[in-house]
C-alpha positions in Angstrom: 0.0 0.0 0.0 1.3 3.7 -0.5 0.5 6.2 1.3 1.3 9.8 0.9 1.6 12.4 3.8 0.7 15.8 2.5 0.6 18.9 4.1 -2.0 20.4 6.2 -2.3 23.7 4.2 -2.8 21.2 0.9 -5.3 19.0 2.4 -7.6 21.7 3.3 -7.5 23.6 -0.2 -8.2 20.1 -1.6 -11.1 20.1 0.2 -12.0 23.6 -0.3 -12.3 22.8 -4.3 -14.1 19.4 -4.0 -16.4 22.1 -2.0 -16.9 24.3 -4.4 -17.0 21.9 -7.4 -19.8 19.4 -5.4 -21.6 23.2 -5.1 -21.4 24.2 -8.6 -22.5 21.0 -9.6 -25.3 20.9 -7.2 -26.2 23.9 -8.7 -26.0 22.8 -12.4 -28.4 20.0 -11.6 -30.9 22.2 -10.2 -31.1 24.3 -12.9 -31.3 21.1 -15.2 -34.2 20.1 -13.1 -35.9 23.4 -13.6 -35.5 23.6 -17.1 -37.2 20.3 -17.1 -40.0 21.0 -15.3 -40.7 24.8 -16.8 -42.8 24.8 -20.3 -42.8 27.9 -22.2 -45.8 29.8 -23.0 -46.9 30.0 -26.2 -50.0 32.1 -27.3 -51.8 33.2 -30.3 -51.3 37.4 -31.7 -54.4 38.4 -30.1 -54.2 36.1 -27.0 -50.7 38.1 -26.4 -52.5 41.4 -26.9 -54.9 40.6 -24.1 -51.9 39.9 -21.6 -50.7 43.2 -23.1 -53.3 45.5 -22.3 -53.7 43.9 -18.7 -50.3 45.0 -18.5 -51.1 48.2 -19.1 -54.1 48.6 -16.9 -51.5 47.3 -14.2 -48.9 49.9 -15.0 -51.7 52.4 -14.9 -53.0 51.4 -11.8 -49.5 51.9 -10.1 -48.6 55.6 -11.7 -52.4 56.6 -10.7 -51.4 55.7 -7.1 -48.0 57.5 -7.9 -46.1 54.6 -6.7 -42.8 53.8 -8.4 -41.9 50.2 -9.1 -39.5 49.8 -6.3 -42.0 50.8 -3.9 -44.8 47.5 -5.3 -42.3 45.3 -6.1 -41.1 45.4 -2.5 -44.6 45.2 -1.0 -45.7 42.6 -3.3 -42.5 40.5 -2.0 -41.3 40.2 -5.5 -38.3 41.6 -7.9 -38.8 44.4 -9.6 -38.2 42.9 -13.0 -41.1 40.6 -12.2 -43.2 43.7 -12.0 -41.6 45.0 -15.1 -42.8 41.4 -17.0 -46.1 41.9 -15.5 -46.4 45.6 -16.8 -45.4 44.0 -20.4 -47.7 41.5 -20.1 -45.3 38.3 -20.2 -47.5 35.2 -20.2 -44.6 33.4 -17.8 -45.2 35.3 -14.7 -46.4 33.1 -11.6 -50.2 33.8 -11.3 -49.2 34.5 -7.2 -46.5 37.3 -8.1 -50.1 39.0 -10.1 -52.3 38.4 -7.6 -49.9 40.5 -5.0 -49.1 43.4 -7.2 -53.0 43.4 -7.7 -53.4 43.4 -4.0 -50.4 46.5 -3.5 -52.6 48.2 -6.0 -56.2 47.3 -3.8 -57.4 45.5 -6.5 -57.4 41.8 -5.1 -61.2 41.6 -5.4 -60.8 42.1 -9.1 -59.2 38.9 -9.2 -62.3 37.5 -8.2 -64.0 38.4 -11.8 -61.6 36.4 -13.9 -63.8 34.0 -15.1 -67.1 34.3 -13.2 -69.4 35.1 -15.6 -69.0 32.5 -18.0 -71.4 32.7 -20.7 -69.9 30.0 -22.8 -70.4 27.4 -20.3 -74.1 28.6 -19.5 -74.9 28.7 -22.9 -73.8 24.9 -23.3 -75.4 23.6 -20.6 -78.8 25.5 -21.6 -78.4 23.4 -24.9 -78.3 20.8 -23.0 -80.9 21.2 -21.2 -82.9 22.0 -23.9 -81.8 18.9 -25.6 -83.1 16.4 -22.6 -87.0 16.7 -23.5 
């Protein structure tokens, strides 16, 4: 068997790489995994344009209550990019990171119209209904 003595100083920047390279490749899987796992968005022109003009009423909202984009981002917990992506209307923002900018703003409870009237649904189950005679 051989055996080699090495210094203290060497041991410990050995271990000091192996540190850093089990980190960085820690971190490299991660960012595999979440690469994975993330599907991009793809919409139609005029789906896109929707998303746009939401973004817009968002940006409005925040200048009519004079506050800059510092000041929501930090009371909506997120970074001020994200806010920037929701003011543009990017289809990849979390649905939480919109619903707390739309809170900042006080306008939580409009959340609560997406979707509730749905008049496509009503009318196909009248159909339906009309159909069972």
């Amino acid at each position: 068997m051989f055996v080699v003595l090495l210094p203290g100083f060497l041991i410990k920047k050995i271990i000091m790489i192996l540190y850093y390279i089990t980190n960085i490749l820690f971190i490299f899987a991660l960012n595999i995994v979440h690469l994975m796992n993330s599907k991009k968005q793809i919409l139609f022109p005029k789906h896109k344009k929707i998303l746009e003009v939401f973004g817009e009423n968002i940006k409005l909202a925040r200048k009519r209550r004079k506050l800059t984009t510092i000041q929501v981002a930090e009371r909506a917990d997120i970074a001020r990019n994200t806010l920037y992506l929701i003011e543009k209307g990017n289809p990849g923002v979390s649905l939480g990171a919109v619903f707390n900018v739309m809170r900042v703003l006080g306008l939580q409870d409009d959340f609560l119209m997406l979707a509730a009237d749905d008049e496509y649904g009503k009318k196909l189950q009248d159909i339906e209904l009309l159909a069972k005679k």
